[in-house]
N, C-alpha and C positions, 0 to 999 in steps of 0.2 A: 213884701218881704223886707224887712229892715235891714238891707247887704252890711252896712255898716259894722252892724254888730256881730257877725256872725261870720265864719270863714267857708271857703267853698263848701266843706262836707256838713257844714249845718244847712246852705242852701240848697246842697243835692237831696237832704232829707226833705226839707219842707216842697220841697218841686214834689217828690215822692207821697207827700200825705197831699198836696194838690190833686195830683191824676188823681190818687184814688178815691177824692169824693167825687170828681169826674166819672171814674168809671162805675162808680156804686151810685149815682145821680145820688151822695149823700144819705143812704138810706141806713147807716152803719157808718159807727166811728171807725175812723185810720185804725187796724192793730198797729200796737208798739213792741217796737223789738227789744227783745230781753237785754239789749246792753245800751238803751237808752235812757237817760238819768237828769237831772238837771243840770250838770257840770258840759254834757255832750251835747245839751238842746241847743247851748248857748256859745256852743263853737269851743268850749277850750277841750283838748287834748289829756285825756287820761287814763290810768297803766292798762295798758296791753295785755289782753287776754290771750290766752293759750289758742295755737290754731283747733284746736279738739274742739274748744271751749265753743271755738267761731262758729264752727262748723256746726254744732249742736243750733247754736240760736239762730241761723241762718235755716236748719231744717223747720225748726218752730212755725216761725214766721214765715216760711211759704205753705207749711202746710195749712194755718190760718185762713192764706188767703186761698187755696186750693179749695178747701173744707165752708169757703163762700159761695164756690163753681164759676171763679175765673179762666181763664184762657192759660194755658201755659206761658206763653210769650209774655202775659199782662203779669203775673202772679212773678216769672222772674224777674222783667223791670222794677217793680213794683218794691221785691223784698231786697234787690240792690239799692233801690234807692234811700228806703225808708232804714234796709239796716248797715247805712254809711259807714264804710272803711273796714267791714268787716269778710267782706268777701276776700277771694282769692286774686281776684280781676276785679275791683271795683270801676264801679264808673266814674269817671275823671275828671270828663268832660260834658258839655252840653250839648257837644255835639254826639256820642254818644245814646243820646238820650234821647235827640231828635232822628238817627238814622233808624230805631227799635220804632220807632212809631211810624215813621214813615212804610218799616217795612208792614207792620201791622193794616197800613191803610193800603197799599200797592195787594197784597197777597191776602188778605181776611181769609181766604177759606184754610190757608194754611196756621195762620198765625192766629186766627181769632176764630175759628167754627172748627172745634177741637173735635175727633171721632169718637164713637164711644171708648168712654176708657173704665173696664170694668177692676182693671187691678194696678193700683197703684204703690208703687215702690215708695218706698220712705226715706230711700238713698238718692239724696240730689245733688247730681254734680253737673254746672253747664259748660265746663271747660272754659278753656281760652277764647274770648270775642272774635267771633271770625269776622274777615275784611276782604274783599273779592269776591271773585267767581257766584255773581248775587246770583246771574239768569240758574246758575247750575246748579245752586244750594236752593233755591225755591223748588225747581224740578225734582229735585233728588228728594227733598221735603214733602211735594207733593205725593209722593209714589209712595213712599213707606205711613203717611200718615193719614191720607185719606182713601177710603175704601174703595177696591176697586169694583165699578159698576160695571166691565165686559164680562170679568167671570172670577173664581176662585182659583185663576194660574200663580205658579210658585214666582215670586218678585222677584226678578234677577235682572242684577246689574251690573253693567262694566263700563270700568273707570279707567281710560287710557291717555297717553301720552308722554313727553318727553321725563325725562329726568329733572326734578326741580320743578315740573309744571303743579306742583298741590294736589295731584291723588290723594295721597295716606289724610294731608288736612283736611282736606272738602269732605273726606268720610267719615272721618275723625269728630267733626263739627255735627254731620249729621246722629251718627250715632250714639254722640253726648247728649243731642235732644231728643233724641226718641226713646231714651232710657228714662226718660219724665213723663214718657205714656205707659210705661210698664216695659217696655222690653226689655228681653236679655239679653246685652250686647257680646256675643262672644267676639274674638277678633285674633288675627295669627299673620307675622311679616316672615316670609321665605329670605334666604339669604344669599347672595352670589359665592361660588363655590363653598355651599356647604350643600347641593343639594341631597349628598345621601343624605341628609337630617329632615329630608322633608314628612316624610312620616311620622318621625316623632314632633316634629310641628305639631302635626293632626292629632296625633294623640296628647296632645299639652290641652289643642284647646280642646276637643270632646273633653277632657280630663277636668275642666275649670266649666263645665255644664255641666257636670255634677257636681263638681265643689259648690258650687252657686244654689244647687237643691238643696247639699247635705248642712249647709249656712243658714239657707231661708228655714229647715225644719229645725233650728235651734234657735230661729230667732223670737221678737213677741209679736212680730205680727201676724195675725191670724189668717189674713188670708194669704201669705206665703207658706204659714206652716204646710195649710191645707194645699194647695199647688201641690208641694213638696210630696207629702206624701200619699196626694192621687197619682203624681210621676213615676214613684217608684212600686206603688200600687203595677201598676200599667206596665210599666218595663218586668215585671216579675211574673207579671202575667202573659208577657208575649215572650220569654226567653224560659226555658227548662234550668234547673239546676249545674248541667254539662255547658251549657252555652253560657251561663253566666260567670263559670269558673272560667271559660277563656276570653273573657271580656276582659277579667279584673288585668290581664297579663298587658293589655293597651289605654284599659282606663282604670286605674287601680283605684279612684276615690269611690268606684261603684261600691267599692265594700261600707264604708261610712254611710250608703245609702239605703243598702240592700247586705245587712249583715251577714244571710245568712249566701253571700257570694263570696265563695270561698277558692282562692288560687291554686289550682293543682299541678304537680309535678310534668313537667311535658305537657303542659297544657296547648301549645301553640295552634295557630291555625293558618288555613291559606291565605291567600288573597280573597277568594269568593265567600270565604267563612265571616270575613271581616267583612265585607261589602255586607252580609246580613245581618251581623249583629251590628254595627255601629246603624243601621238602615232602620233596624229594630230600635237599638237606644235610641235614637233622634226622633225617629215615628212618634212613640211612646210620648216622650216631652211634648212634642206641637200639639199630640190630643187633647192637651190639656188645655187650650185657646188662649195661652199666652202666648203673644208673638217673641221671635227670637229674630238678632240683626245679625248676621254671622260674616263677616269679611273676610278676604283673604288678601294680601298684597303682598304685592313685586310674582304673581302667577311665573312670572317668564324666567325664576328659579328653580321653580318646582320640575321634580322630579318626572319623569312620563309616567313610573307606576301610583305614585301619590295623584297625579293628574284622574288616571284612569279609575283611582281607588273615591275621588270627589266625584267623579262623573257619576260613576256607576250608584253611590249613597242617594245624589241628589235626585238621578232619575227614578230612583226607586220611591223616593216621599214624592216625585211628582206626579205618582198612579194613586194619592188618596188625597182629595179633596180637602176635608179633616184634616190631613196635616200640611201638602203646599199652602194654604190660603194663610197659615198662621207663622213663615218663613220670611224673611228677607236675606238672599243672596249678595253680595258684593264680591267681585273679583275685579284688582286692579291691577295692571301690567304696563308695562314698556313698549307703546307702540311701536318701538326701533328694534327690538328685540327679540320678537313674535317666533317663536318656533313653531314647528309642523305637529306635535304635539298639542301645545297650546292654541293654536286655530281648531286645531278637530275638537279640544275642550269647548271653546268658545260655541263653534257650531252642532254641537250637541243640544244647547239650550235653545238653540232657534228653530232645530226640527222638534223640538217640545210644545215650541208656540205653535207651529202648524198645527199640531192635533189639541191645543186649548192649554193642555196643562202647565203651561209658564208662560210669563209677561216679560221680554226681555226690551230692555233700554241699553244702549251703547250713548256715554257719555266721553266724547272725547274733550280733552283740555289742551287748546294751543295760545296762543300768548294773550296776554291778560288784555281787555279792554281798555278802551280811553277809560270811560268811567268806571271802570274798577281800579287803574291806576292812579286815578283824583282820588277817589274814596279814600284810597288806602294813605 
């Protein structure tokens, strides 16, 4: 590489068409990314495109190398490298550059022996580069990305510890990358003295799992239209006309989905009326064999009846096979914190593993490692 001529982001480029005749043993030329020219080959600086603009040719160019049947992990180095300076987070360094491989070579089944991924999103976003907590970010990577082989229990996980220990990140990071296997990341933070809002928490995000259907079915990709409107196929079919007017009254974008769900006057309902329909709505979605990543964090906010109103949804999707197995649960809380409410939440999902139907991990976070405070 002629350093000379050329400034770091020309060399982070050519490093970037290096790997990939590396990992294509040269069988197929480098793609070139849409804002590559001869003025950029050779290191000089030129006007700055629109983030919009970025973000289009950064989709281009990993779909390229997706549409080769790369690795996830490979396909985002790959189109950070080769489309220089255009990310959100580029890469900077070479160190960088050597930590994504290393983890590649440490963890292969994670990073490089991808699971089937039958529906792929068009929308790539890989967040902020995360730094620490490697042992907990491969485990947690582990669990949501490769299949589990003891049985089809609902994936439930809890992320605990102090204040400032990295909960909301380490999940945060996880569920930026699992939205590159197709998932739908739903995600909702409770907040200290607001908890009467907890329920409308819950009703924001159920309310942004339809938004996300009533999206994908205007969108041009085909096989989210079709999701889309097998979803609402399914939820129309397992809710009568009366139950789906008092849905709209908690999750009002069902109308956009299901026109003919219409809001009626004193529509309201109980607590158990809503533990079935929202049990219904979410059933309905997981039939469809797209997995969803749903979080919840700071639990040690919430409310006891929004506690008991999560309880009671989840154990109901974790009597049908069909739908736990296409789940991931996150709940993150304040080890310091823990009310008596929130333990009996917690332990609800552990007498669920006793009888098969959920997989529960307790991830606790207490002070960062030596070598995660070198890395960093």
């Amino acid at each position: 590489i002629p350093s000379a001529n050329m400034n770091t982001a020309a060399l982070v480029q050519n490093i970037g068409k290096l790997l990939y005749a590396i990992f294509s043993q040269n069988d197929a030329p480098a793609p070139e990314s849409q804002h590559s020219n001869g003025d950029k080959d050779k290191g000089i600086e030129t006007t700055r495109r629109s983030p919009k603009t970025r973000r289009s040719a950064i989709k281009s160019l990993f779909q390229q190398l997706i549409e080769l049947g790369y690795p996830i992990s490979v396909c985002r180095l790959l189109s950070d490298l080769i489309d220089k300076g255009t990310t959100h987070h580029p890469i900077t360094s070479f160190d960088d550059i050597i930590r994504d491989l290393e983890q590649m070579n440490s963890h292969p089944h994670i990073f490089l022996h991808n699971p089937e991924n039958e529906f792929y999103t068009s929308t790539i976003h890989f967040g902020q580069r995360y730094s620490g907590r490697s042992k907990e970010l491969a485990k947690l990577l582990e669990i949501t990305t490769v299949p589990n082989e003891r049985n089809f229990g609902l994936e439930t996980i809890f992320v605990s510890g102090m204040a400032g220990s990295g909960k909301s990140h380490l999940v945060s990071a996880v569920g930026s990358f699992v939205s590159n296997f197709g998932f739908m990341v739903l995600t909702a933070k409770f907040k200290r003295g607001m908890e009467y809002k907890s329920r409308e928490i819950v009703s924001t995000l159920m309310d942004k799992m339809v938004t996300n259907l009533v999206e994908m079915k205007d969108s041009d990709n085909e096989s989210d239209i079709e999701y889309s409107l097998q979803a609402a196929r399914a939820i129309s079919n397992a809710l009568d006309a009366d139950s789906l007017s008092s849905l709209v009254d908690f999750v009002p974008s069902i109308q956009g989905l299901i026109p003919e769900a219409v809001r009626k006057e004193n529509s309201g309902c109980t607590h158990w009326q809503l533990v079935f329909l929202l049990s219904k709505l979410l059933g309905s979605v997981l039939r469809q064999k797209r997995k969803i990543f749903l979080a919840l964090d700071d639990l040690q906010w919430t409310d006891p009846t929004t506690l008991g109103l999560m309880s009671e949804v989840l154990t109901s999707i974790c009597q049908y096979p069909e739908e736990r197995q296409h789940l991931v649960f996150v709940g993150m809380y304040r080890d310091n914190e823990v009310s008596s409410d929130l333990m009996s939440f917690t332990t609800s999902f552990v007498n669920l593993e006793v009888h098969g139907s959920a997989n529960v991990t307790d991830v606790k976070l207490s002070s960062l490692s030596l070598d995660d405070v070198t890395e960093m």
